[in-house]
C-alpha positions, 0 to 999 in steps of 0.5 A: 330887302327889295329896297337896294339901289341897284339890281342884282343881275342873275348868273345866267340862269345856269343852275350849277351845284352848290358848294356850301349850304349857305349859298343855298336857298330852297322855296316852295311855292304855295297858293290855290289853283290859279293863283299864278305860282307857275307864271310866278315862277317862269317870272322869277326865272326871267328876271333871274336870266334863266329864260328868253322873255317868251318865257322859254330855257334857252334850250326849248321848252317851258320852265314849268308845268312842261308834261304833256298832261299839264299843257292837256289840263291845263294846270299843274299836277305835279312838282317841279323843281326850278333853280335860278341864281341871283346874287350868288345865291342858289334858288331851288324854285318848287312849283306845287300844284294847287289843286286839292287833288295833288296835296300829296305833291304839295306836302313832297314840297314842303318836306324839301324846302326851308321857307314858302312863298304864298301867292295869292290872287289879288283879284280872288282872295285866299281860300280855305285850303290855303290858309289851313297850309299856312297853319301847318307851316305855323305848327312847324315854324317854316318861315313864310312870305306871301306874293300877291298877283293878278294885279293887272285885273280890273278887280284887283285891289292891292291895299285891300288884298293886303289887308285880307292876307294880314287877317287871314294869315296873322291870326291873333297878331296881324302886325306880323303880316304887313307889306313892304311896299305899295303899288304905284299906278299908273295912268287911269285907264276908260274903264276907270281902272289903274295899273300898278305899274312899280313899287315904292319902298315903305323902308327906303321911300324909293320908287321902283319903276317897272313901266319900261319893262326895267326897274328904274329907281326914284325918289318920290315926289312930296305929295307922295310922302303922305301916302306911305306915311301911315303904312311905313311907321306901322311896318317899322313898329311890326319890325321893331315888335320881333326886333331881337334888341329889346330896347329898339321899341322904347327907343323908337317910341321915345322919337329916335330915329332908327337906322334903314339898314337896322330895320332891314338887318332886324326885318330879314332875322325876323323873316328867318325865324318865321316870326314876321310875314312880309307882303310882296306884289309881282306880275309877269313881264309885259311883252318885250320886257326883261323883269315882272314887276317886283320879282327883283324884290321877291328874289331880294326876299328869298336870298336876303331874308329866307334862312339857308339849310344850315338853319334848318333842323333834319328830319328824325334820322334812325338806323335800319333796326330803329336806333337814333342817329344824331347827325351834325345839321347839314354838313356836307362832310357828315355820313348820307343821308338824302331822300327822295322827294319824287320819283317820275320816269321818263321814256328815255332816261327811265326813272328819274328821283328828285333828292333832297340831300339833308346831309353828307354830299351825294356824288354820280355813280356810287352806290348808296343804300335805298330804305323803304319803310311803312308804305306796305299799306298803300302797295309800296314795297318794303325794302333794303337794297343796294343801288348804283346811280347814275348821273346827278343833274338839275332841272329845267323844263324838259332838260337835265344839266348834268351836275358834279355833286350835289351838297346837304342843303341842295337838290338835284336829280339823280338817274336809274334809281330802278328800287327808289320810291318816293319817301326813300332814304338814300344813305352810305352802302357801309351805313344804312340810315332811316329818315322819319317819313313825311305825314301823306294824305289817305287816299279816300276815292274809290276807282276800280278797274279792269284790263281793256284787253289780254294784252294790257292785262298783261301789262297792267301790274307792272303799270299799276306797281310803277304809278304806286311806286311815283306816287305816296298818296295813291294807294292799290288795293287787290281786294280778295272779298270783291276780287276788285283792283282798286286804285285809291285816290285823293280825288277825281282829278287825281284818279284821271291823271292815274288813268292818262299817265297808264295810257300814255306812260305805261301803254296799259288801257283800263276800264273803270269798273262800279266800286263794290263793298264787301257785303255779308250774309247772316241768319236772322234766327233759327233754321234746320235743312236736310241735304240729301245727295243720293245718285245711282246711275251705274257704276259707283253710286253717290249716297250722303244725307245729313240733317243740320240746324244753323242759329245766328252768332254775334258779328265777328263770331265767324262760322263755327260748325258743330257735331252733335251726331249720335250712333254713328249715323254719319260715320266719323270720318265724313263728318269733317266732309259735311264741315268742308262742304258747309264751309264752301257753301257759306263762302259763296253765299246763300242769298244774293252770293255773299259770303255767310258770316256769324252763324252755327251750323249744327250737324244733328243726323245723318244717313250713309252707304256702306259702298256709295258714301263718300268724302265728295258725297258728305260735302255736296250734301252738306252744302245741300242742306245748308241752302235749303236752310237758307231757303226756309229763314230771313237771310240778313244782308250785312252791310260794312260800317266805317267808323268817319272822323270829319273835321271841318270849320265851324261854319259847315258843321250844320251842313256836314252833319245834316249830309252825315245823316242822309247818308244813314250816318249816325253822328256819335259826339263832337268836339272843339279843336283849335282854330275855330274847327269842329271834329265830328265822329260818326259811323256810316255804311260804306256803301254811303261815303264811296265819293264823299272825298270829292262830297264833302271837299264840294261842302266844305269848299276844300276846308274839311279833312276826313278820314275812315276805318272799317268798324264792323259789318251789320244788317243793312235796311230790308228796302236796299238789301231786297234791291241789291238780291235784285241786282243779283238775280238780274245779273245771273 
């Protein structure tokens, strides 16, 4: 692997549909944010001869990272599909960005691949958030190889990096994790630093020469030999370790020599079943060169060692109505069943779905059936419809090439899906199937907006539908307490790119608006008030008086009107009037405008007109007496309580809990989980954790998850509540 005698050329870079899965290889690139998957990718690509070496397609454009918000940011913000062919094989390349804010793309990648290269920096290391995606890939089994780049920095140290990816990625057996090969450097430079300029094979002992710009393969010199010695037996013995020929080791510790092309056959079986995690250098192409040094290694790796689609298991399968549906893996004469992955829209083609197919083949203009399940919480619709496609095409920067078909096991694009969301099911219209959805993030950011103008307010539902509708992890909230928008988000860099994409996609301009939380009122104890509602200025008048007593229930009791009334001091028929105006009153509030919540209010007497009182009347005066209850009682600000599960590794504990408690968290209990992470329970007013996605990624350094749910509302601090009735006031 990697260690062939000569390279294989690409097919012209032209991605053309599959016609059986195992010529088929999907990967997704994984890495923090600056780590080089991108630059990986456009490398892999140049190599492969599916770019010039300006690193552009041969009909314009770059290969990733090519919507206009990327080039603004400067980073990746989405996925991007990128096929190559090399040696026959179709490489489905997905580019993820590496930022946290865009995990949600991230998680579509790994849901639409069989294997992950990690890349990782030779000159920054791996963070906290790159190793808990590798244990996700662990829980599942995904097969794993880790790229190492930036070698041309002068703090770059291969050996040493190497050695970092095996304790971090290797956990209780770093022999799973060693590399192929070792750099070979090239002259000194005045700064005292060398370049790597080629590779030599730890399994063939070759050289592999990129200086020229082309690899060129040697024979190593004998003070070189010494070199790789130590560093080739312990990755034969890591091979012969997860050999499936159980006699291999004893063989090999009884001095027998073993074969290359045993350890080869043995290491890519290995890597396949996730078993063994091979390290890889590479680097982009210099100037006037054709190959990066060491992509011809890693597209050996992807199409020698990485398993096809037939050796992956499907995602559950059931029926519309929830029945299991057993399905042959990966056939591509078994019923349909594809899913969308991602959902962007383009101004001219319109809404464009990246499909993984996972059986059956998905064939231009038929109709197929979309289905919809379980995002209604996060303002996607639930759904059941029948859609016509329209063409099927690969991508390639801002080009589409149009494809006949598209086979379980590939991927493709597929236009005018105008009901298709991210997460849908496409399957046969005659036989409706369901895929199991992929676990998303919660959006746990804020942002609430307005309409800049008339004019985009008219525009602003159907903008916000259509970037809900691209995009799982954000969700739209219309809040009936506050009477907020609210778009939650995974965090700032998730909410600006919300933001830019309503400007430039949908021509909607909105203003970000203070994030309120649905604040309550209650009474602190008893209080009586009489509301008197008397008019005589010609005409009809208005009479109406009641008495009532209001008296503090336990929370969640809600509002519960009582009629204590006696001789008909209030005749019976006004009585439901007092209840009404009550009612309305203590949906406006009584102090600061919130509404009351968790009292009694007891209708004790009354006085009516025989010809003045009326329905109107009885309700003004109802409300009447309740604010002058309120006038004469402590009147408690109640404040929501979210119930807060943080987990976070065991190095941040004490900082976490210490932010908790400054934020009038009270910390419930911890516990022990796996992988030296501690799960911390507390409750906290929400009016606390507004911005703790973006608080606690900045403690933790991007290592801590948590997630929230509202518990209960409760009298908030006399200081804060006599601050916000300020604001009230001012406001007024």
């Amino acid at each position: 692997m990697g260690d062939k005698a000569n390279a294989h050329p690409g097919a012209a870079g032209r991605a053309t549909a599959a016609d059986h899965p195992a010529s088929v290889r999907n990967v997704v690139l994984v890495g923090h944010s600056g780590s080089g998957k991108t630059t990986l990718v456009e490398a892999l690509a140049l190599t492969a001869g599916a770019v010039n070496r300006a690193g552009r397609v041969e009909d314009g454009g770059t290969v990733s990272d090519y919507d206009e918000i990327e080039h603004r940011q400067q980073r990746s913000v989405q996925l991007s599909l990128v096929p190559v062919e090399w040696d026959g094989i179709k490489v489905n390349l997905l580019d993820t960005p590496g930022y946290a804010d865009f995990v949600g793309e991230l998680r579509a990648g790994l849901r639409a691949a069989d294997a992950a290269l990690f890349v990782v920096s030779a000159s920054d290391g791996v963070d906290g958030s790159t190793r808990m995606v590798w244990e996700e890939c662990a829980a599942v089994g995904m097969p794993r190889a880790i790229v190492v780049t930036h070698l041309e920095s002068a703090r770059a140290d291969y050996e040493e990096m190497t050695r970092i990816c095996a304790e971090a990625f290797g956990g209780e057996d770093p022999d799973a994790v060693l590399p192929l090969y070792l750099p070979l450097h090239g002259p000194q430079a005045p700064d005292g630093h060398a370049p790597v300029t080629g590779l030599i094979g730890l399994l063939s002992q070759q050289l592999f020469d990129y200086a020229s710009g082309e690899r060129k393969e040697s024979e190593p010199g004998e003070d070189q030999l010494p070199q790789i010695e130590e560093a080739r037996n312990r990755l034969i013995e890591g091979i012969i370790s997860e050999s499936e020929d159980e006699t291999l080791m004893d063989r090999y510790l009884g001095g027998e020599q073993v074969d290359v092309k045993t350890l080869i056959e043995d290491l890519e079986r290995a890597v396949a079943r996730g078993a063994f995690h091979p390290v890889l250098a590479a680097a982009p192409a210099t100037d006037g060169a054709r190959q990066g040094l060491g992509t011809i290694e890693v597209l050996e790796l992807i199409t020698r060692g990485f398993p096809t689609p037939l050796e992956r298991e499907a995602p559950a399968v059931t029926t519309v109505d929830g029945k299991p549906r057993a399905l042959k893996v990966c056939d591509p004469d078994g019923p349909l069943v594809a899913e969308v992955v991602k959902t962007a829209s383009d101004p001219y083609v319109g809404r464009i779905s990246l499909v993984r197919v996972f059986s059956g083949t998905l064939r231009p203009d038929e109709t197929v059936h979309v289905s919809g399940h379980g995002l209604e919480d996060r303002g996607h619709e639930d759904h059941d419809v029948d859609e016509r496609i329209g063409a099927l095409s690969a991508p390639f920067g801002k080009q589409q090439r149009t494809l006949s078909h598209c086979i379980a096991g590939d991927l493709a694009c597929v236009a005018k899906l105008s009901r298709a969301e991210t997460g849908d099911t496409l399957s046969a219209k005659d036989d409706p199937l369901l895929m199991e959805p992929w676990q998303m993030p919660d959006p746990l950011l804020p942002l609430a907006i307005q309409a800049h103008s008339k004019a985009d307010e008219d525009k602003l539902s159907q903008g916000l539908s259509r970037l809900v509708a691209e995009d799982p992890t954000m969700r739209l909230e219309q809040n009936q307490a506050t009477h907020q928008v609210v778009l939650w988000c995974l965090g700032e860099a998730h909410a600006d790119v919300a933001l830019e994409r309503l400007r430039s996609r949908y021509g909607v301009q909105v203003d970000v608006v203070p994030h309120m939380v649905s604040l309550r009122e209650t009474f602190a104890g008893k209080s009586a008030g009489r509301g008197r509602h008397v008019k005589q200025s010609g005409g009809h008048g208005q009479y109406a008086i009641c008495e009532i007593e209001v008296e503090p229930l336990p929370g969640g009791s809600g509002i519960e009107f009582v009629d204590k009334v006696v001789g008909g001091a209030v005749p019976r028929q006004f009585i439901p009037s007092v209840e009404k105006g009550v009612r309305a009153q203590a949906a406006k509030g009584v102090a600061a405008g919130h509404p009351l919540v968790d009292v009694r209010i007891t209708l004790l007497d009354g006085k009516a007109h025989s010809v003045d009182s009326s329905d109107a009347a009885f309700q003004t005066a109802g409300a009447l007496a309740l604010r002058e209850a309120a006038a004469d009682a402590k009147i408690h600000l109640l404040e929501p309580v979210a119930e807060v599960s943080v987990l976070v590794g065991d190095d941040y504990v004490g900082a976490v809990m210490s932010d908790l408690s400054g934020r009038r968290g009270r910390v419930l209990g911890t516990e022990q989980t796996n992988g030296s992470r501690t799960l911390i329970r507390a409750e906290v007013p929400e009016i606390e954790i507004g911005r703790y996605a973006v608080d606690l990624r900045s403690l933790s350094h991007g290592t801590a998850r948590f997630n929230r749910a509202y518990a209960r509302h409760e009298p908030m601090p006399a200081q804060i509540a006599e601050r916000i009735r300020e604001e009230a006031r001012d406001a007024s």
